[in-house]
C-alpha positions as a Python dict, from the first residue, in 0.01 Angstrom:
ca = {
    (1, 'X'): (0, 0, 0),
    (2, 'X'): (-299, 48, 247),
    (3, 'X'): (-628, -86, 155),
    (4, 'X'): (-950, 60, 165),
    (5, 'X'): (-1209, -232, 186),
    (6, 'X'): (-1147, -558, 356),
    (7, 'X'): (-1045, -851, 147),
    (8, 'X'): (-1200, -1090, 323),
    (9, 'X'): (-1599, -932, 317),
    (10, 'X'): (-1606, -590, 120),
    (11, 'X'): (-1689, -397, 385),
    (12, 'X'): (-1501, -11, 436),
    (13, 'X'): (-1180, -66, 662),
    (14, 'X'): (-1090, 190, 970),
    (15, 'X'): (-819, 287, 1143),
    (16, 'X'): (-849, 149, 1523),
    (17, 'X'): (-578, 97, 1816),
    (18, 'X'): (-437, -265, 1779),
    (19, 'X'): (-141, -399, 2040),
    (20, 'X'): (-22, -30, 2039),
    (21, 'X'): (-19, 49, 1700),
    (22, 'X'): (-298, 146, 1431),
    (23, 'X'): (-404, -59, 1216),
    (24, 'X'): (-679, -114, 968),
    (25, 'X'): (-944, -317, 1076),
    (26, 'X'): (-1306, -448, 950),
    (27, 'X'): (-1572, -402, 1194),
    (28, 'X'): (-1785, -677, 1053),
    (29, 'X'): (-1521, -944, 1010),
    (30, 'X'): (-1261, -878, 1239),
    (31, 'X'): (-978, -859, 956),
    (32, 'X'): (-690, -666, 1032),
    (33, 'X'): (-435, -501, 796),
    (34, 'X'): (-91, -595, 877),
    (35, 'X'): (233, -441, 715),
    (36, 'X'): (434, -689, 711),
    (37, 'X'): (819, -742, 619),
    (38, 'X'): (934, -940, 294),
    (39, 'X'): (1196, -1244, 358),
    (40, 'X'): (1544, -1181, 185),
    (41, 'X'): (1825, -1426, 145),
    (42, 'X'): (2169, -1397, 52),
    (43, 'X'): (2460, -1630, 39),
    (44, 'X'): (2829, -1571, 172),
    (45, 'X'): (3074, -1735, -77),
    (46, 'X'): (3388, -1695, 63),
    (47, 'X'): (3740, -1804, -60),
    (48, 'X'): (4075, -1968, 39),
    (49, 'X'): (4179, -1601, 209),
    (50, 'X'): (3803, -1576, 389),
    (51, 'X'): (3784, -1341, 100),
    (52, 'X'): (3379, -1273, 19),
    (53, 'X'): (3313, -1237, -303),
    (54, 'X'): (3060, -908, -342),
    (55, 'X'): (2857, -747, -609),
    (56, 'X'): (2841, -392, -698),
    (57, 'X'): (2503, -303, -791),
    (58, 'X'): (2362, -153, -1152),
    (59, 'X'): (2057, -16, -1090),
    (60, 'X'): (1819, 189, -847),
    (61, 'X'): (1915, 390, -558),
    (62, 'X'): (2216, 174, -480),
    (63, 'X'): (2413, 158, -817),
    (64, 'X'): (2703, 186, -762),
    (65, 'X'): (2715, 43, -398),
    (66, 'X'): (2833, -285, -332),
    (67, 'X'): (2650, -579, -178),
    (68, 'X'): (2665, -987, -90),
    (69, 'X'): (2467, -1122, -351),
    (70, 'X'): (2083, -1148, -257),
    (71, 'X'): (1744, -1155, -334),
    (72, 'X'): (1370, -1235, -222),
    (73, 'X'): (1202, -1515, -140),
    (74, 'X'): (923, -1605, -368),
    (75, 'X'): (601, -1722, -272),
    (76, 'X'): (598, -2082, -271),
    (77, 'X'): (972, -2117, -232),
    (78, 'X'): (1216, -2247, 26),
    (79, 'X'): (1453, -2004, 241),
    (80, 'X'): (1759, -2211, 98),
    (81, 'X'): (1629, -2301, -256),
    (82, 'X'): (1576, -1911, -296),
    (83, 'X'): (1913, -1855, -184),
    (84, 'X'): (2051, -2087, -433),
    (85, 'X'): (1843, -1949, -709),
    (86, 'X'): (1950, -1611, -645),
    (87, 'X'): (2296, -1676, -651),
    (88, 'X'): (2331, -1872, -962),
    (89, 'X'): (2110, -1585, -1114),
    (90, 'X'): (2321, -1314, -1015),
    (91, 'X'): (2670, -1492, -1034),
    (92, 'X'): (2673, -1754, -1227),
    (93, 'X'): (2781, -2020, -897),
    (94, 'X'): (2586, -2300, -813),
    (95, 'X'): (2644, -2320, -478),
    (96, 'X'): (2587, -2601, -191),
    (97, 'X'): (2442, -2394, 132),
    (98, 'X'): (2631, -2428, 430),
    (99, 'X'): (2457, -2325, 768),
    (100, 'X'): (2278, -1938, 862),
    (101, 'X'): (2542, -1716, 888),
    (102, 'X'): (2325, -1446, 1026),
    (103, 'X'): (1989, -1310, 1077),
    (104, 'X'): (1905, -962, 1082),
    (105, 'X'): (1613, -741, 1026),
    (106, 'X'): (1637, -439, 764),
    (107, 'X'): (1532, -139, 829),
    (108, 'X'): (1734, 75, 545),
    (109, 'X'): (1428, 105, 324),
    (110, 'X'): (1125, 229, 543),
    (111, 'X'): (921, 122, 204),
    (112, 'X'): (1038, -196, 167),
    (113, 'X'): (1197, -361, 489),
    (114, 'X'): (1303, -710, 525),
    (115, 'X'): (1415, -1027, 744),
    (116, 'X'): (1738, -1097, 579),
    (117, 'X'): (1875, -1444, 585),
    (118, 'X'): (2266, -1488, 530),
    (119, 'X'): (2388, -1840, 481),
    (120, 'X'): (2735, -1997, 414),
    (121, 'X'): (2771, -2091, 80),
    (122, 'X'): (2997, -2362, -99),
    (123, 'X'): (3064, -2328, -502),
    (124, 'X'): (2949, -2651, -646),
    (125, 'X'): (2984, -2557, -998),
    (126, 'X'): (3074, -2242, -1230),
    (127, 'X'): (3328, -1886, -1233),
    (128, 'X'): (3178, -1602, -1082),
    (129, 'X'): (3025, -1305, -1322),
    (130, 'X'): (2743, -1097, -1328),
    (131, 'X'): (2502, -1241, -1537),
    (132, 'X'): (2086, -1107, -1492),
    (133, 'X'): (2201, -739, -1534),
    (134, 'X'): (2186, -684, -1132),
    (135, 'X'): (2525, -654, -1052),
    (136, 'X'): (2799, -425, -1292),
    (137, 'X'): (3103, -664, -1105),
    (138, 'X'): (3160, -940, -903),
    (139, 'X'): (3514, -887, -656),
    (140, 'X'): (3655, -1060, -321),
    (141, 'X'): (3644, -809, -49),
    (142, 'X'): (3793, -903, 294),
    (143, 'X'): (3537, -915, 548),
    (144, 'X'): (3762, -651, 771),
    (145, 'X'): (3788, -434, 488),
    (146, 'X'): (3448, -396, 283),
    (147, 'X'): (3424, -140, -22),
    (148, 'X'): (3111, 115, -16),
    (149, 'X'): (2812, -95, 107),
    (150, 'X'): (2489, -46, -28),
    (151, 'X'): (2303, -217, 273),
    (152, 'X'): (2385, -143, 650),
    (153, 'X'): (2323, -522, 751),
    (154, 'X'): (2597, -652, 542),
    (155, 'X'): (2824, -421, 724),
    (156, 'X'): (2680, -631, 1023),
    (157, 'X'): (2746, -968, 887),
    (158, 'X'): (3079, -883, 739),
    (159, 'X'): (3150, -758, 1082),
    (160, 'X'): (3054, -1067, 1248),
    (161, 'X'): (3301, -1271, 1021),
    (162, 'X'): (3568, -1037, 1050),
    (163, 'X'): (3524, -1065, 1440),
    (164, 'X'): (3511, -1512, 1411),
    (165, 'X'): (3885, -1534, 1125),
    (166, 'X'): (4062, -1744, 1301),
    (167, 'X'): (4469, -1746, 1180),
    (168, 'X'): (4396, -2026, 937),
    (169, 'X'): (4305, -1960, 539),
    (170, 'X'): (4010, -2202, 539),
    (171, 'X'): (3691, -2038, 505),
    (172, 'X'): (3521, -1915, 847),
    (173, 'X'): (3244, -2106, 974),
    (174, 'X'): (3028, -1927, 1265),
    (175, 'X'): (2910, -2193, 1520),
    (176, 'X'): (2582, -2106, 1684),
    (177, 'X'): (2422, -1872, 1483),
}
């Protein structure tokens, strides 16, 4: 979604070498065009096995495909109350946020990448179902053993909590991240 004119004055933009890379610039102003990613989050709800409960999705490219419930960040919004929000919208929890489970950059969709934010989540209220149409099911996959995923980076984070179960059946907690 490249511009044409600068925002900032009106004038034509061109395309000029910038740290590397090309980028849109004003030659009146000095405004430059940056393509920059959108901020996901997504919340890790896990259960007395270390179970995480998982969505598959309805629509798009990835129906079908199955995914730890997420969403964006709106503008004006906090990190952790958009990762509450999107929850309870797409499962019906309310859920208490724990601490970042992960951080990881997404580059699956060259259209539309993302910093994804994973955080541990505690149900506060409510049964999990699908509820806003995003999601056909709602299931408890074991981190070790995930179904079809429809985003890489989950395989990372399930990865990373399959690599930190310890022998007990409370849910994992990763310390450092």
């Amino acid at each position: 979604m490249s511009a044409t004119f600068c925002p900032d004055c009106g004038n034509r933009l061109v395309e000029a070498e910038r740290a590397g890379k090309t980028r849109k610039t004003c030659g009146e102003c000095a405004f430059v065009e940056y393509r920059n990613p959108a901020v996901g989050v997504a919340v890790v709800l896990r259960d007395e096995a270390g179970r995480v409960l998982m969505g598959r999705r309805a629509t798009g490219i990835y129906a079908g495909l199955w995914c730890i419930p997420c969403g964006y960040v709106e503008w004006d919004e906090d990190v952790r109350d958009a990762a509450v929000r999107e929850f309870e919208e797409e499962t019906g929890v309310r859920v208490e946020l724990g601490g970042v489970v992960a951080v990881h950059s997404n580059f699956h969709n060259r259209d539309k990448q993302t910093v994804g934010i994973w955080f541990e989540g505690i149900t506060r209220d409510g049964e999990p179902h699908p509820i806003d149409g995003e999601f056909t099911e709602l299931d408890w996959f074991g981190p070790e053993t995930p179904p079809e995923l429809a985003f890489p980076t989950d395989g990372l984070v399930l990865g990373e909590l399959a690599g930190s179960r310890d022998q007990s059946t409370a849910p994992a907690r990763l310390s450092g991240q």
